[in-house]
KOLVO-755031 format. One line per 3 residues: number of its first residue (from 1); their letters; for each residue y negated, z negated, x of N, C-alpha, C, O. Coordinates in Angstrom, 2 decimals. Each point is the difference from the previous one (the first is absolute). Last residue first. Layout:
BEGIN
NUM = A = Y Z X Y Z X Y Z X Y Z X  ...
// end
This chain:
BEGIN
80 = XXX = 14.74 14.55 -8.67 0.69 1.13 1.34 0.62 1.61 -0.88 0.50 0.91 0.66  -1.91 -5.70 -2.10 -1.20 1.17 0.15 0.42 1.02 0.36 -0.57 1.07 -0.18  4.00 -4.51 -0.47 -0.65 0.35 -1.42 -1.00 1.22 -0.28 -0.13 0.80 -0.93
77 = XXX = 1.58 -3.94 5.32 0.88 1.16 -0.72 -0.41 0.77 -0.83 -0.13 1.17 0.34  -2.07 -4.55 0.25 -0.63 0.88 1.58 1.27 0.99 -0.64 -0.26 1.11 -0.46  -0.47 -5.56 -1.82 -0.11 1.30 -0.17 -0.09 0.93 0.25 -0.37 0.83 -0.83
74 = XXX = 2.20 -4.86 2.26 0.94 0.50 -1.55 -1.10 1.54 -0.19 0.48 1.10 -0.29  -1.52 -2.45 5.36 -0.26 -1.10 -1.65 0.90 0.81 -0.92 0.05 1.22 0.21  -2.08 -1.55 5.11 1.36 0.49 -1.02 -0.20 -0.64 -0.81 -0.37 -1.18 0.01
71 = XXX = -3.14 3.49 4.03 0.54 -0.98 -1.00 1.34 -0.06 -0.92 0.51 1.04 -0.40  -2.54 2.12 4.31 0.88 -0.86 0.00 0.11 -1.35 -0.84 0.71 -0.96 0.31  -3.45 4.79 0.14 1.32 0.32 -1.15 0.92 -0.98 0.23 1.03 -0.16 -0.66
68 = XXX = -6.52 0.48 1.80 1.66 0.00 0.45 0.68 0.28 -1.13 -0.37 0.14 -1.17  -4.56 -0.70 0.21 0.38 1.13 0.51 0.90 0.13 0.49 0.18 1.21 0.17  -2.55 -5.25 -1.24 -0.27 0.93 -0.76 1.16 1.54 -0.06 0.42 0.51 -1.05
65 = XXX = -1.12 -3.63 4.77 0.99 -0.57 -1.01 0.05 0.58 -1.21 1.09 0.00 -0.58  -4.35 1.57 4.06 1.68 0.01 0.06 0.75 -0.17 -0.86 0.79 0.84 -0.44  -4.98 -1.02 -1.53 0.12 1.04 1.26 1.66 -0.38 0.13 0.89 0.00 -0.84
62 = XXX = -3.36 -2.39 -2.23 0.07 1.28 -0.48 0.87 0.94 1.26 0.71 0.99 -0.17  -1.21 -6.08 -0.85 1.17 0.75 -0.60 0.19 1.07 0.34 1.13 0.48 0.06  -6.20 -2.68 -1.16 1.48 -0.63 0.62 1.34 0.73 0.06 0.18 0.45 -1.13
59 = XXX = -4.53 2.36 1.65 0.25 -0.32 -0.97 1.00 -1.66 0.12 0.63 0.18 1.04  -3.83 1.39 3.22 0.27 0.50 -1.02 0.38 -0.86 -1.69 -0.63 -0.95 -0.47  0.09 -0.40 4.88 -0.96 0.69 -0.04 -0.18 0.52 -1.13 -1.10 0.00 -0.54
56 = XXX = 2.67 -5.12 1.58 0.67 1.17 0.36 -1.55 1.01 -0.44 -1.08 -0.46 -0.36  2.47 -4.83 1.62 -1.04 1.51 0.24 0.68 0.57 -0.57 1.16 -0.39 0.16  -0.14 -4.83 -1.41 0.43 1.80 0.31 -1.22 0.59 0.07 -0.95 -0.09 -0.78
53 = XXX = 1.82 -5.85 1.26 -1.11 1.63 -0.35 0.73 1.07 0.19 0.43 0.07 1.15  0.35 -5.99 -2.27 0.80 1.52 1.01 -0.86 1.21 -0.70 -0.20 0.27 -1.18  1.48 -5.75 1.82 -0.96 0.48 -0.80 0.06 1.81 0.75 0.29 0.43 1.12
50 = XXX = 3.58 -4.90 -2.33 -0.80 1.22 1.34 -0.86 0.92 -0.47 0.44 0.82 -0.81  3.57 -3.72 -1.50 -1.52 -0.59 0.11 -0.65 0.59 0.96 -0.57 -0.91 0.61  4.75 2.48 -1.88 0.08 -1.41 0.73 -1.22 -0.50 0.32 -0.20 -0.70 0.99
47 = XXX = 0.46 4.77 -3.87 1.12 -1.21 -0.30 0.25 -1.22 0.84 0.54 -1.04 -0.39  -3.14 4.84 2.31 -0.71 -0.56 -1.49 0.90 -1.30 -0.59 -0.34 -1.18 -0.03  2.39 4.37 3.21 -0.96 -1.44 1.24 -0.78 -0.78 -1.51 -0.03 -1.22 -0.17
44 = XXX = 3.24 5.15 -1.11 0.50 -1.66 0.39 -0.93 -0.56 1.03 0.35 -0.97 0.68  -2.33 4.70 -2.32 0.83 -0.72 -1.10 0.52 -1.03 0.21 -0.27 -1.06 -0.56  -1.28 4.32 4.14 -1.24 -1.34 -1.13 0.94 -0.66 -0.95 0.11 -1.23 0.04
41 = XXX = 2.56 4.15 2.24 -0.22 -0.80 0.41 -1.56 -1.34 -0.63 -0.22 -1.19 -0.23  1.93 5.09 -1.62 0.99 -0.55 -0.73 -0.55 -1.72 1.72 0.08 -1.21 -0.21  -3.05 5.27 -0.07 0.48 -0.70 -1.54 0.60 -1.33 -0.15 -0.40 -0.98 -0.63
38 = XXX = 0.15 3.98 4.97 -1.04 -0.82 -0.18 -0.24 -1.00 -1.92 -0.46 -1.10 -0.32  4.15 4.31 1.20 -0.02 -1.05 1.39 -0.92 -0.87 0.02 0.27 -1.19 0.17  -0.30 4.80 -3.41 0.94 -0.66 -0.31 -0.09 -1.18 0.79 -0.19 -1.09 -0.53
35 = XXX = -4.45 3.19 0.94 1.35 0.29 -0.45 0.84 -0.78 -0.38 -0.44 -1.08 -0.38  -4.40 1.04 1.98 0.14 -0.87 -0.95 2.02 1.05 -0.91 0.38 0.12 -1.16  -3.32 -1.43 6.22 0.46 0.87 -0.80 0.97 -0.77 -1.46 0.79 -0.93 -0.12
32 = XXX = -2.53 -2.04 3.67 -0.84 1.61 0.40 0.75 0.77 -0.63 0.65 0.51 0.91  -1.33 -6.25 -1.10 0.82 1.35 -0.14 -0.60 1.18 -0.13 -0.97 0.20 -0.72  -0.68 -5.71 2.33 -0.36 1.73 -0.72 1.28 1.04 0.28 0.29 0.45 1.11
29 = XXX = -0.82 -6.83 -2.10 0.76 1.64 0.80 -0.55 1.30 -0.27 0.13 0.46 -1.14  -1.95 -4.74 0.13 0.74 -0.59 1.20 0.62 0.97 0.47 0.33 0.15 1.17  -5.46 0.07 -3.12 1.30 0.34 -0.38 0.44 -0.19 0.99 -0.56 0.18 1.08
26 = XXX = -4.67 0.35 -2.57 0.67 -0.67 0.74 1.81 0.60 -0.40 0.15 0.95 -0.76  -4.73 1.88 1.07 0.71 -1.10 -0.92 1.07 -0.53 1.17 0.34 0.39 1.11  -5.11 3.15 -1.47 1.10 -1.02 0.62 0.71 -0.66 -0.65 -0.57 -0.54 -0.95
23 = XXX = -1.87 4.71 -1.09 -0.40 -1.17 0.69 1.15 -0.40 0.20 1.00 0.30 -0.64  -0.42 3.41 -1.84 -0.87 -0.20 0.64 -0.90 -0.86 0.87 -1.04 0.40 0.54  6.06 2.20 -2.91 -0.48 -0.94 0.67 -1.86 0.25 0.75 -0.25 0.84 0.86
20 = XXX = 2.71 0.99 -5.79 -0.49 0.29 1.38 -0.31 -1.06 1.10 -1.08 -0.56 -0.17  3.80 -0.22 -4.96 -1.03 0.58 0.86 -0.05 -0.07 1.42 0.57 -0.81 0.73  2.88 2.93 -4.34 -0.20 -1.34 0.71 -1.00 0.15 0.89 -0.10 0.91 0.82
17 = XXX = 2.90 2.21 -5.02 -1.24 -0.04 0.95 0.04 -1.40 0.54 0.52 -0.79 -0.79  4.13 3.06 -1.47 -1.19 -1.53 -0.24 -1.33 1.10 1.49 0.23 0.74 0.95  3.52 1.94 -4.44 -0.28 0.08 1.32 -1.35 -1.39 -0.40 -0.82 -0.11 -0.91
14 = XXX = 4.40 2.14 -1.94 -0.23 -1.73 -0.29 -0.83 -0.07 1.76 0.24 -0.97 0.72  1.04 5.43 -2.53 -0.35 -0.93 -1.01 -0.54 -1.08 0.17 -0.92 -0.45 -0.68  3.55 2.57 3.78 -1.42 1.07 0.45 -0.79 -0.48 -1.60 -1.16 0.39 -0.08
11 = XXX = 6.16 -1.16 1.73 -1.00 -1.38 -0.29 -1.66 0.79 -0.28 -0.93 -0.74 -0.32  4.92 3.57 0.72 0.40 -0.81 -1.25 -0.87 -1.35 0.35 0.15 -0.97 -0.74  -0.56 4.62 3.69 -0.81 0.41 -1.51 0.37 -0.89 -0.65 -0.76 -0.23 -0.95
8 = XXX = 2.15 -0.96 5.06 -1.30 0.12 -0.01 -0.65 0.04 -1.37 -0.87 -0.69 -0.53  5.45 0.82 1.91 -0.40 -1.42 -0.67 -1.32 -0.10 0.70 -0.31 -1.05 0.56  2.74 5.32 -0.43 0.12 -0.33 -1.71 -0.92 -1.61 0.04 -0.61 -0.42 -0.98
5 = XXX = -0.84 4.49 4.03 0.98 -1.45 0.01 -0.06 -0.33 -1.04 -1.02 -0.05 -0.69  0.88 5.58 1.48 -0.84 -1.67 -0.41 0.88 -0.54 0.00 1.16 0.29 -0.32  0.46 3.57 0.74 -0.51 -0.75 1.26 -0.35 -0.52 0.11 -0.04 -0.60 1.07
2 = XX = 3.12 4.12 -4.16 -1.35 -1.40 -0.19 -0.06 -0.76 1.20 1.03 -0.62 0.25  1.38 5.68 -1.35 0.24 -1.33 0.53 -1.31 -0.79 -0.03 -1.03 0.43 0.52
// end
């Protein structure tokens, strides 16, 4: 049985680096984790003109959201 997240190894290609926060900046929203929740919310504050920062620690994606099974897509069957 395979225990790797299939939609870890199937992005573990296209992984972005983003730099390190080191000095102050300004921004109208900081989001603290850069998951599904924290993703999909930057997304729509960006679209309505809202200047918006993700922390996250890690990879984007990698940890939780990285790692449920609770996604559904045409292909989640397919892996199984």
């Amino acid at each position: 049985m395979n225990l790797n997240s299939y939609w870890i190894e199937s992005t573990k290609n296209i992984e972005k680096e983003y730099p390190k926060l080191k000095d102050e900046i300004k921004t109208d929203v900081c989001i603290i984790g850069g998951g599904l929740t924290g993703i999909s919310v930057a997304y729509e504050l960006v679209k309505c003109g809202i200047k918006v920062t993700i922390l996250e620690k890690d990879q984007i994606g990698k940890s939780t959201t990285g790692n449920t099974t609770g996604k559904i897509t045409s292909r989640a069957w397919s892996v199984l």
